[in-house]
Steps between C-alpha positions, in 0.01 A plus 500: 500500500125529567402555109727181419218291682195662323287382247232725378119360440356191464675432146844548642441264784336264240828535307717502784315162714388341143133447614197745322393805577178374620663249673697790719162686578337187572823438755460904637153472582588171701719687698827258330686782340586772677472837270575840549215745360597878406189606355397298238814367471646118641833459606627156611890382687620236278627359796185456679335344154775289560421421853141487444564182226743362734264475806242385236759204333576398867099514556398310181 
């Protein structure tokens, strides 16, 4: 189910990845993590913060 994969805001994708909060909207504004914006609102897949540190391991 879609809402399985959601994590709301920068905090829950913090949480969820185990980086910072400003190191997630550092990583948005580079284009690294790919958000969904409602509004005000941020919305990330945990499976693409999980592809995005995957490509990034493989890269580093």
């Amino acid at each position: 189910m879609l809402s399985e994969d959601l994590v709301m805001g920068a905090k829950g994708a913090a949480d969820y990845s185990g980086l910072t909060q400003r190191q997630v909207y550092h990583m948005v504004e580079r284009g690294v993590l790919p958000v969904i914006r409602k509004g005000r609102a941020m919305f990330f897949r945990k499976s693409e913060l999980e592809a995005a540190f995957r490509s990034d391991a493989a890269n580093g």
